[in-house]
N, C-alpha and C positions, 0 to 999 in steps of 0.2 A: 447316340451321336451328340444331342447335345449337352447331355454331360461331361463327354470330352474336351468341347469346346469351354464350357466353362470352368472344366478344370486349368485346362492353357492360359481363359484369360485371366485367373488370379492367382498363376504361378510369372506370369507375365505382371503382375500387379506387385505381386512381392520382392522379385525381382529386378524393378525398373531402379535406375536413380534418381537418387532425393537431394534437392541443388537449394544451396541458404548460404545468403551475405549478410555475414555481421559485421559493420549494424545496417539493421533492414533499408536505413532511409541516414542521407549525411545533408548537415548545412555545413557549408564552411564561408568563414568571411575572407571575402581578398586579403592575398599575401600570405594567408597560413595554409598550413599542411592536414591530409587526412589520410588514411587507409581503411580498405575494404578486403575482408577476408572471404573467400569465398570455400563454402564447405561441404563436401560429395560424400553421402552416405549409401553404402550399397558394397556388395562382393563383386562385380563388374571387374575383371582385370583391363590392363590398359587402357585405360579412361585416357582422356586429352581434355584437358580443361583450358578456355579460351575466353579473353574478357573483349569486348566491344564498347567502342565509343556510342555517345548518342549520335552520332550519324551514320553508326554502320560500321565503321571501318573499324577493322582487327586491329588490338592493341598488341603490334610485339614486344617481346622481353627488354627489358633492361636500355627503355627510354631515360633521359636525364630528367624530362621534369611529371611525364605520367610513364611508372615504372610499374610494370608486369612480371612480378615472380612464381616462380613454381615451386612449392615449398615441397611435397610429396607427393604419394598417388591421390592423396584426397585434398587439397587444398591448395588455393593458389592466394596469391596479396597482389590490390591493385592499390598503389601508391601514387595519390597527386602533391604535388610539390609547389608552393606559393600559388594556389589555386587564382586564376580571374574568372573574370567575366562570361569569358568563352568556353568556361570548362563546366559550365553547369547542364545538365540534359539526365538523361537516364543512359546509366550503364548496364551492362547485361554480360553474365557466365553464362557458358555456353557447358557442356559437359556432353562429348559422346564415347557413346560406348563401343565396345569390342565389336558388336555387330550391328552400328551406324545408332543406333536410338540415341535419341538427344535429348535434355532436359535443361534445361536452364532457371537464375533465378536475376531481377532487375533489382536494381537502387537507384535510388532518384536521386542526383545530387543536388542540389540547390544552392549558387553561389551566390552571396551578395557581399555590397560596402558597408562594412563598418563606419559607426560615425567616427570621423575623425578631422583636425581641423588645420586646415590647410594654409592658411596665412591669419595667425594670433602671433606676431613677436610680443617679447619680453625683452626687458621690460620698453614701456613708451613715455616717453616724456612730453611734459605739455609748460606751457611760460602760465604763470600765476596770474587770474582774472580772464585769462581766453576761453572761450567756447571747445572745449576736447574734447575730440572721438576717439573710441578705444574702439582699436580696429579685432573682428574675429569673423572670420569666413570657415563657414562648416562646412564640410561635404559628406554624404549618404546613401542609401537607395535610395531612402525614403524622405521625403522631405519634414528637416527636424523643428521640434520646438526649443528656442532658444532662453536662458533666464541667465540673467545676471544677479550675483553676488556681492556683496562685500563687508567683509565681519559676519560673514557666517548669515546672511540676513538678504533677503531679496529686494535690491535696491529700491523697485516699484512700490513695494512695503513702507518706505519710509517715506514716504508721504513728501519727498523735497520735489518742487516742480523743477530743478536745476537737472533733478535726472528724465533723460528721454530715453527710449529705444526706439533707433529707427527704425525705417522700413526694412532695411537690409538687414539688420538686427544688432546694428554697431551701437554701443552704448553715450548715449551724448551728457556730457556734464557743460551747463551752462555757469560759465565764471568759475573756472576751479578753481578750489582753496588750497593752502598748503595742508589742513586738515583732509580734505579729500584722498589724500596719499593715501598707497599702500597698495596690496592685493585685492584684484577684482579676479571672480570663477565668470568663467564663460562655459556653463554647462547646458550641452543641448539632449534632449532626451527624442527619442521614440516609441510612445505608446502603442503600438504594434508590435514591437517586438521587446520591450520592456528596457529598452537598451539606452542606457545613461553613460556619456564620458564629458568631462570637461576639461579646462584647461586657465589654471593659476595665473593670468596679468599683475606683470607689476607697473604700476601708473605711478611715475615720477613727478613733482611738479616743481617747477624750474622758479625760484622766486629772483626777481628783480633784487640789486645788492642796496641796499643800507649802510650809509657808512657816516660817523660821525667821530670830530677829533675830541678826543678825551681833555684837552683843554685847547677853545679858541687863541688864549694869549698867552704864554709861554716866557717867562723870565729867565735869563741865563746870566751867568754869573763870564765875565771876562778877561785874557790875560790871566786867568789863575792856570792854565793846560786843562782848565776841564773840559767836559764832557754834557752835551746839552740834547734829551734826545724827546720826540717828538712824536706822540703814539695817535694812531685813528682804529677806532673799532670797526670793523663793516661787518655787516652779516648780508646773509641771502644762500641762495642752491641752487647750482654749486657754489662751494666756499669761493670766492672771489679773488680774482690776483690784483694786488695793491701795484700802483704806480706813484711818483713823488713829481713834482714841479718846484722850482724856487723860481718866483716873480715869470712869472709864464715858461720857463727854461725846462727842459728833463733832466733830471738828476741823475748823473749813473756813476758807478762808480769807480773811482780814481784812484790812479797808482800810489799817492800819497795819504790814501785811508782817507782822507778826510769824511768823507760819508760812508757810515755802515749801517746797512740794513736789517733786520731780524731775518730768519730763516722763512717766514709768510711776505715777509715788507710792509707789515701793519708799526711797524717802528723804525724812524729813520733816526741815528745817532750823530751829532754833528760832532766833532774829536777838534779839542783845544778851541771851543768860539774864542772869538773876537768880534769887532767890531761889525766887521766886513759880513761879518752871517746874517745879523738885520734883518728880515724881509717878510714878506708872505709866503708861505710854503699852501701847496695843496695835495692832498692824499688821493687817487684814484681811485675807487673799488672796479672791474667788471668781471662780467660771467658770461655767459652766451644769452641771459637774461635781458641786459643790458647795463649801465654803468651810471656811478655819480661819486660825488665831488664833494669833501671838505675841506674849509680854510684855516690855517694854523700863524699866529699872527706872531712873530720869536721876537722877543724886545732882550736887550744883550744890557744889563748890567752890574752892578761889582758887586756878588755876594759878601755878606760879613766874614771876617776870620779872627778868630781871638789871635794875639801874636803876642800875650805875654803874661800867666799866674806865675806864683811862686807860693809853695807850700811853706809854714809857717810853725813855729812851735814855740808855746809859752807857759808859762808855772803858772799853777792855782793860783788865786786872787795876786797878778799881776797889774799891774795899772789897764795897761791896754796892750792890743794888738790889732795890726790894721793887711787886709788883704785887700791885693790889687789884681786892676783884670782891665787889659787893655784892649781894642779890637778894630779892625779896619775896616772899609766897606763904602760901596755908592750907590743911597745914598746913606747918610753918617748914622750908621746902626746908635740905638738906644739900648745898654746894658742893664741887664735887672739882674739881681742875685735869689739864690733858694738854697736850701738845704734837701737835704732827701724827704723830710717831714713836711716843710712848710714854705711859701714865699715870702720871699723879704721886698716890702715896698719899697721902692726908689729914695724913698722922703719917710722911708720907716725910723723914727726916733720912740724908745721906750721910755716910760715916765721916770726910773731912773738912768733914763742915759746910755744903757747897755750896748743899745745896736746902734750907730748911724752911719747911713749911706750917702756918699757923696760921689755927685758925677762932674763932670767938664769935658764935651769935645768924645774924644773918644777915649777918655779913661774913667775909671769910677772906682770907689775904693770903698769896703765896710770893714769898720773899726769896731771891734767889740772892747769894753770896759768892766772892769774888774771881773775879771775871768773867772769862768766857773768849769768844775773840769765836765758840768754837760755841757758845754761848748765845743769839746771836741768833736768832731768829724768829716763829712764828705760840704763842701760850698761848692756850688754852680754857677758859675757865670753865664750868660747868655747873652750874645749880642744880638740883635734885631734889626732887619731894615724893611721895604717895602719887597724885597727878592729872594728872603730868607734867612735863617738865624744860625750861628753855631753856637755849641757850649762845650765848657772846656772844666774840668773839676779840678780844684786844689783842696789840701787837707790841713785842719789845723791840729795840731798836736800839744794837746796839756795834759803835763803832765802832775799826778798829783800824788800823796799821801794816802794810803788803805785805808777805806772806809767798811764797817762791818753792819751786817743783817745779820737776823734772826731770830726765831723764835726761842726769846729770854727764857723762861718755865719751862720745862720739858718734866713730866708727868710720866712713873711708871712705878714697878713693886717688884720687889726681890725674886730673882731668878727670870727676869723678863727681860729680855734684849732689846735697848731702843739707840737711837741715835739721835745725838746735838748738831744738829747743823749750823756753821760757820760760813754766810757769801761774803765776798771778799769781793772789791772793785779799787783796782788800782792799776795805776801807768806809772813807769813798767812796771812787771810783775812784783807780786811779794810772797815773801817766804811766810807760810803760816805754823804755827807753835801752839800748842797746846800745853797746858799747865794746871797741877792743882796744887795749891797750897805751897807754890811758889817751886811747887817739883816739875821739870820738866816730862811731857809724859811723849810715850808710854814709857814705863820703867818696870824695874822687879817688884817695886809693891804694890803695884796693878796689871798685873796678870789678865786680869779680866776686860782689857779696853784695847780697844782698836782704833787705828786711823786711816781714813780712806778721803784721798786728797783729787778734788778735780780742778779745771781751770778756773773755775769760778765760783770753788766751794769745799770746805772740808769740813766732814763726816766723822763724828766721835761716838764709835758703839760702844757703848755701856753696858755691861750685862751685871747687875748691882748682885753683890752675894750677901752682903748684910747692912744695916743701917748708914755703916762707915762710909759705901758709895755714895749717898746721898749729900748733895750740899755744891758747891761753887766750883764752877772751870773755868778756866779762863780760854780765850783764844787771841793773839796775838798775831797783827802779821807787819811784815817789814818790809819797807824798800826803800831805796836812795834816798828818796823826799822823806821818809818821815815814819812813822808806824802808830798804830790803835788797836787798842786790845777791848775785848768783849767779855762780861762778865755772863757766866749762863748759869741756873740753878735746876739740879737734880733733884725733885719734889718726891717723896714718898707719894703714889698715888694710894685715893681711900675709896672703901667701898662708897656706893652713894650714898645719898639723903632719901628719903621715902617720898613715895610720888603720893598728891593728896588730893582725894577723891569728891570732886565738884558736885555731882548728882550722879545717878541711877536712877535708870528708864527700865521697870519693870515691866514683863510682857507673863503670857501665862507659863510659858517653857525656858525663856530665856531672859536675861538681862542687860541691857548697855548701861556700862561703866565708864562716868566722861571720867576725865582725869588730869592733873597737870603734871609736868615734867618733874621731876627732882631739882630743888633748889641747886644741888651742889650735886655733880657728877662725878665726885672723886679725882679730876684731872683724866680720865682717860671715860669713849665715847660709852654711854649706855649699851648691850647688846641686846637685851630680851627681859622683859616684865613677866611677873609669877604673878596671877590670879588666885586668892585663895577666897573658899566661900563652906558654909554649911549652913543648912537648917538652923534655926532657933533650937535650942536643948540637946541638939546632937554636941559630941566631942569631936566626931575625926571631921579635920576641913580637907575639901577635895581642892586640887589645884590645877591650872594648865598655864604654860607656857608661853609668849605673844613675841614677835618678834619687833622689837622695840623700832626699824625705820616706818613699817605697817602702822604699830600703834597709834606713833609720833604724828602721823598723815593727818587724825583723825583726831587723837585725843581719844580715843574709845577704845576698849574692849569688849569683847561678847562671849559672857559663862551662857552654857546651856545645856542641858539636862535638869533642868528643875520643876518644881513639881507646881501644879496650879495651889491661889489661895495659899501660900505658902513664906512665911516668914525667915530673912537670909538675912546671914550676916556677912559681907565681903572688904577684900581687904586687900591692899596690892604691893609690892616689892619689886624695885628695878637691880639688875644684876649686871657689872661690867669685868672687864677682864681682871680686876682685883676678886671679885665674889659679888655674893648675895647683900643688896642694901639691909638696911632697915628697911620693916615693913611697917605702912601706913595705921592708922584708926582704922577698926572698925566700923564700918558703915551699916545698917540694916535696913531692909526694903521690904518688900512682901509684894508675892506674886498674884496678875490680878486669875479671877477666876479662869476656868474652860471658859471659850470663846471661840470665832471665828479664828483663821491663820491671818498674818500679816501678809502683803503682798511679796513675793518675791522682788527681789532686784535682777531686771536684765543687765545684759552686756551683748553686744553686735562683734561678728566677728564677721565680713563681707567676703566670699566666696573666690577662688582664683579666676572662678568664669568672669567675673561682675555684677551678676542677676541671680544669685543667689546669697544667702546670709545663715549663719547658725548662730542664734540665738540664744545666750547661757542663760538659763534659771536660778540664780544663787538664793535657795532655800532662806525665810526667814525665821521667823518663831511662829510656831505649830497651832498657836493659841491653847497649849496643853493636850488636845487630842491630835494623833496623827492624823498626816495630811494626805486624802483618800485619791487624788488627780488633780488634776492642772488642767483648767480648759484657756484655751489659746482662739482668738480669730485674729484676722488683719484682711487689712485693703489694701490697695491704692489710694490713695487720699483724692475725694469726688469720686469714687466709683464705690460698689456694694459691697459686702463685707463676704470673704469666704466663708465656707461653712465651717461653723468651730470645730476644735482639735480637741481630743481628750487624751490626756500624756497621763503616762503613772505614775503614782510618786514619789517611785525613785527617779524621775528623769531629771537630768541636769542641762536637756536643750532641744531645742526643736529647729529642725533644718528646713527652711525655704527656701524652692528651687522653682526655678522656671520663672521668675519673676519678669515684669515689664521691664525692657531699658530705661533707662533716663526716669526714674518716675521716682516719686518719693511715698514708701510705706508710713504707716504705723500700726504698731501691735499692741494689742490689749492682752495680758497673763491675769487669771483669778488665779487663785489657790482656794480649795474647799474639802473643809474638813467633816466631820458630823454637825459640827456647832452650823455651821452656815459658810458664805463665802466671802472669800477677802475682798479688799479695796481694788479695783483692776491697778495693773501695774503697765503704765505705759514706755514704749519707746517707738523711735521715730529716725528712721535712714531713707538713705537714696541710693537706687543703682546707678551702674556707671553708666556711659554713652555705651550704645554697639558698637562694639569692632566693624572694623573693615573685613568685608570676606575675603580670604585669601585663596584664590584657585586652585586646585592640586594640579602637581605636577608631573602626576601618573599619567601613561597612556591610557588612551579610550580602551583599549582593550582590554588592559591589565585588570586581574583581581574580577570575582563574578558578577554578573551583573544584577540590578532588583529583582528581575525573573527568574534567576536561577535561584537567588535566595530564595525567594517566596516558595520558588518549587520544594527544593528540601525542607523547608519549614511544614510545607504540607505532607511532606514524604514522613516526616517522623512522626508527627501529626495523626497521622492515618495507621501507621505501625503503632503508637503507644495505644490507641485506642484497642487496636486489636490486639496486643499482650492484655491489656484490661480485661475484656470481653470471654480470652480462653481462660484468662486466670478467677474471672468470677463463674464461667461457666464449671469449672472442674472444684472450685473451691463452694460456693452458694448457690448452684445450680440455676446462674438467671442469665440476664442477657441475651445479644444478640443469636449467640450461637446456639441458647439452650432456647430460646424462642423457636430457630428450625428445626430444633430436635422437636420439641413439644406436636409442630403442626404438621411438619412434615412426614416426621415417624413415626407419630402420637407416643412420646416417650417422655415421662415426666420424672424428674428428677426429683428421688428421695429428699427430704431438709425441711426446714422450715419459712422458707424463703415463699411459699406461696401461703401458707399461713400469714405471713405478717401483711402480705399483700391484702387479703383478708379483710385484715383487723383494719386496714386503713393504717399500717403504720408506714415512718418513712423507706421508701428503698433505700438509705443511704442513711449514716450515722456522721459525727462531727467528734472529733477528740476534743476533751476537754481539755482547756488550759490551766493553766498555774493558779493555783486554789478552788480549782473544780469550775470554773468559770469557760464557756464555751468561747475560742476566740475569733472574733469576729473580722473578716476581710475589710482591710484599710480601705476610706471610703478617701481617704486624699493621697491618689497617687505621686503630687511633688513634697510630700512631708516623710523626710526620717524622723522617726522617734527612737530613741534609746529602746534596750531591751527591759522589760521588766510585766508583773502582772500587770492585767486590763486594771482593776480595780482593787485598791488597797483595803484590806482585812477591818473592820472594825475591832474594839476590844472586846468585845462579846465572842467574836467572830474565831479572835486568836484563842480564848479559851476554850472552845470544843476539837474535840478530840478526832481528829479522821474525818472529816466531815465526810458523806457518801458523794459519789460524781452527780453532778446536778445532770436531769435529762435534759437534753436536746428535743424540742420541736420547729416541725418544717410549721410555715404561715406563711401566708400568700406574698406577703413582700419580702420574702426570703432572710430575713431577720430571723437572728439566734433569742430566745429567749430562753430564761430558766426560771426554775420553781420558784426559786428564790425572790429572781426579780418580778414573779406572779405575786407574789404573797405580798412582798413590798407593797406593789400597787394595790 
């Protein structure tokens, strides 16, 4: 029997219903919405599912603001809709079944305020110098903490005692600035529920207007119809509305125009003064700020006016000519005259008599004497009085007889195109003619010649086919006044003269050759010098090439390839676009022994950041043995020296980066060869000032952030390590992986990988570099150096054959050394 029973009750167990609301538990804040699913698991037919308030009372279907749906036979939705205050409690499903058993499950709803803020307008405005409160009332459950903002920056932080926060939490600025403008955050938070909102103020500040007239006294000219107008600047915020006064009166404006305003009324226009305008004017500014006042003092009298030049025109050396220049005005303007170039003084007489200026009253006249035709052009008149000046230009016009320019000798050689040029200056114009040997050209027995004629010059190309082109042209030009012709001569150009050789500065490798110019260039410019040189008792001389404005710089050239202890003979020829000069005497020198290298010559070339520089090396003489590296240091000038640089010797620069702003280097360069090491070679720059940083204009969000960087930097980080790890475990049996095989499985991998471990050799080997040399990790990460070997070959070094790879040993400061440089030491 009571097995029976207990069978009942856990067929009664497995067949009951099983009641769940997702989500188990709701907060919602005032004014938003939530829903609750309620969900019956069980074969029970005809279920009735039924939701309850927290007080009891049955929620029927298809209320407007708590809505009860029946979705199927297993689930129902209860819907709150802009939840308050009053709707918080615990709800409860109900679920009975076909033969009354009930099951139910509860949620607790929990409604609260969000913080939110109930009187903060935007924006608020304060007058300049008052006490302003910037108003923000918060409301909550919970009672919030309040912080104010501004630039991003919590006003309390900055330390000004002009900012308060009240009690009430209102932000108080004592004496606000017009700097104090902008955006304030009124952000309140609740550390219970983590819950931050704020809200953006914008704080206006009203500045009192400023207003001053651009000029207190004011001259106007009278009876001419003009126009007299009278400006005041005001500032303040708001922009201020301008008013006008004459002699206490308001100005407004009249059907007769007489007074017109600007579209602000920071400018009033008086149209046609006279007399009657006279007076003190005052400008208004106000604003809701409050208002002020400047005085504008209009004095009315007769500006100057010329009222009468007369343009003038006279023939080369003419006795004289006199221009006049009248003008009116009150009071009685004083006239000066000028040219576009120069002023002419009132009482200007030249020692022969040329200029003179004479005035009386309001006329004044300058008489120029025996005329030249640079006399001709633009004269100024100017009248002048205490109220203003006018000027008025007239022209004189001389006219004269062509006068001719140019370059007489003109220099070239058979089958070479050149041109004679002819400037021509004449009023009026002249016709210009070309002629040889009284033939007018061009013609049929000159084929070969061209003319190209401009307003102020004509062009005779010549292109000579044999001797006969050479010799005299004429150019000719004409007009009304008169004509002058120009005789030009067509010179055969010659090769040059030989350039002669001053001294020779012998080095072990190389030589400087001073040198001077060629007496005679042939008529046309040197292009390039030939270098010739050989050994004492040798026949064949070697030559190079020099580019004659290079040369010319210096006076020098530099032969190189030569041998130490060695006796030369050299010898030099300049070459122009006729050919090859004569070549100079023989000079002979003699090379001094193997030696140290000379210093290089720097050159600075300042980087586009500013705080960087690259550094050219220009190689000098070798001292006979090649030059093995270039050690390099630099400072800051009063600060320590960086650690030196060792460059190969092929490098032709060393790049400095990351340098101090505004600071001023210097650099020290050796050059060292077997023999020993050079003279240090100095230079000496400055970087530029820092820029201004310029903020991006990116969003905050845009593009990923440090953290995520750094993540995938580790992500790949961790992956290359483990390609390493499989790839040495399958290839040399080591590693992490083959370390758990070892211990784990006791499984040791065939190779010779725990032999060497053995022997105390390194786990790890180094590729040797370029001549067997191992290359060692750059110890200055702001230096590029050119590519090339660590260290350059001795000559010993280049005679063996294959040399074997030098080993690699590990040492405790992780330094590469080799056999090599064992034995050395």
């Amino acid at each position: 029997m009571l097995q029976v029973d207990i069978q009942k009750e856990l067929v009664f167990y497995f067949f009951s219903l099983q009641v769940d609301i997702v989500p188990s538990q709701g907060e919602i804040s005032v004014g938003e919405s939530k829903f609750f699913l309620c969900q019956v698991a069980g074969d029970a037919k005809d279920k009735d599912i039924s939701w309850f308030s927290p007080n009891g009372e049955k929620l029927t279907p298809n209320q407007q603001r708590i809505s009860v749906v029946w979705n199927d036979d297993s689930s129902s939705t209860l819907t709150i809709y802009n939840a308050n205050i009053d709707d918080a409690g615990i709800y409860k499903c109900v679920v009975t079944g076909e033969d009354g058993s009930e099951s139910e499950a509860t949620v607790n709803v929990k409604i609260f305020q969000k913080l939110m803020f109930k009187n903060a307008p935007t924006p608020q405005e304060f007058r300049e110098g008052e006490d302003a409160v910037i108003v923000c009332d918060v409301v909550s459950s919970l009672p919030p903490t309040i912080i104010w903002k501004h630039k991003g920056r919590d006003v309390i932080l900055k330390k000004d005692v002009r900012f308060i926060v009240l009690s009430n939490n209102y932000l108080q600025i004592r004496g606000i600035k017009k700097t104090d403008e902008g955006t304030y955050r009124c952000e309140g938070r609740i550390l219970a529920r983590g819950e931050i909102n704020f809200k953006d103020i914008q704080v206006i500040v009203n500045v009192p207007p400023t207003v001053q007239a651009r000029q207190s006294i004011v001259n106007a000219t009278a009876n001419l119809g003009q126009s007299v107008t009278l400006i005041c600047d005001a500032e303040g915020f708001p922009e201020p509305t301008m008013s006008w006064t004459k002699d206490g009166e308001q100005i407004e404006n009249e059907e007769d125009d007489k007074y017109v305003f600007s579209d602000d009324s920071s400018e009033l226009t008086i149209r046609k003064v006279d007399k009657n305008d006279e007076a003190e004017y005052v400008c208004i500014a106000e604003n809701k700020a409050g208002e002020q006042d400047a005085s504008i003092h209009l004095k009315v009298f007769a500006k100057p006016k010329i009222t009468y030049v007369e343009n003038q025109t006279a023939m080369e050396l003419e006795e004289q000519v006199t221009l006049t220049c009248e003008a009116s005005g009150d009071p009685i303007p004083s006239i000066t005259w000028r040219t576009s170039t120069r002023n002419i003084s009132s009482e200007e007489k030249t020692l022969d008599g040329h200029m003179v200026v004479r005035s009386h009253a309001r006329v004044s006249s300058l008489t120029l004497k025996s005329i030249q035709y640079t006399d001709a052009g633009e004269y100024i008149c100017t009248a002048s009085n205490t109220i203003g000046q006018d000027s008025q230009s007239m022209y004189l016009e001389v006219q004269y007889a062509p006068k001719l320019q140019g370059p007489v000798a003109v220099y070239t050689w058979e089958g070479n195109q050149v041109n004679i040029t002819c400037e021509v200056f004449a009023y009026p114009s002249a016709t210009i003619s070309w002629f040889r040997d009284g033939q007018l050209l061009p013609s049929s027995n000159y084929s070969n010649i061209k003319i190209y004629n401009t307003p102020s010059a004509s062009y005779l190309e010549v292109t000579p086919d044999s001797e006969n082109d050479f010799g005299n042209y004429n150019c000719t030009a004409v007009n009304r006044i008169g004509q002058e012709s120009l005789e030009f001569i067509l010179v055969q150009a010659d090769t040059p003269s030989s350039p002669s050789i001053d001294q020779v500065e012998p080095y072990s490798s190389t030589a400087q050759v001073q040198f001077d110019e060629p007496e005679a260039t042939g008529g046309v410019p040197i292009l390039k010098y030939k270098a010739e040189w050989r050994a004492v008792g040798e026949e064949v001389w070697h030559f190079k090439w020099y580019d004659a404005k290079e040369a010319n710089m210096e006076g020098i050239v530099t032969i190189v390839g030569l041998k130490p202890e060695t006796t030369y003979a050299v010898r030099l020829a300049a070459l122009n676009g006729k050919g090859l000069g004569e070549i100079s005497t023989a000079s002979e020198f003699k090379t001094q022994p193997v030696r140290e290298p000379s210093a290089p010559k720097l050159e600075g070339q300042m980087g586009e950041d500013g705080n960087s520089i690259k550094v050219n090396l220009i190689k000098q003489d070798d001292g006979g043995s090649p030059i093995r590296h270039y050690l390099v240091k630099y400072r800051a000038l009063s600060s320590e020296w960086k650690p030196e640089i060792r460059l190969p010797s092929g490098s032709d620069h060393v790049m400095l980066k990351s340098l101090d702003w505004n600071a001023e280097y210097e650099v020290y360069v050796v050059a060292e060869n077997q023999q020993g090491k050079s003279k240090a070679a100095h230079f000496v720059f400055r970087t530029s000032a820092q820029p201004t940083a310029i903020p991006a204009n990116g969003s905050p969000t845009s593009g990923l952030s440090t953290g995520a960087i750094v993540g995938i930097l580790i992500v790949i980080f961790v992956l290359l390590l483990v390609v390493v790890d499989i790839t040495c475990y399958f290839l040399n049996k080591c590693g992490l992986l083959m370390c758990i095989a070892v211990n784990l499985c006791g499984k040791a991998g065939p190779g010779a990988k725990g032999k060497d471990m053995e022997e105390g050799k390194a786990a790890f080997s180094l590729c040797p570099g370029p001549g067997g040399l191992a290359s060692e990790p750059s110890q200055f990460p702001h230096l590029e150096t050119p590519k090339g070997p660590v260290e350059a070959k001795s000559e010993s070094q280049e005679t063996e054959t294959k040399p074997a790879p030098a080993e690699v040993k590990t040492v405790p400061n992780d330094a590469t050394q080799t056999k090599e440089n064992e034995s050395k030491a």
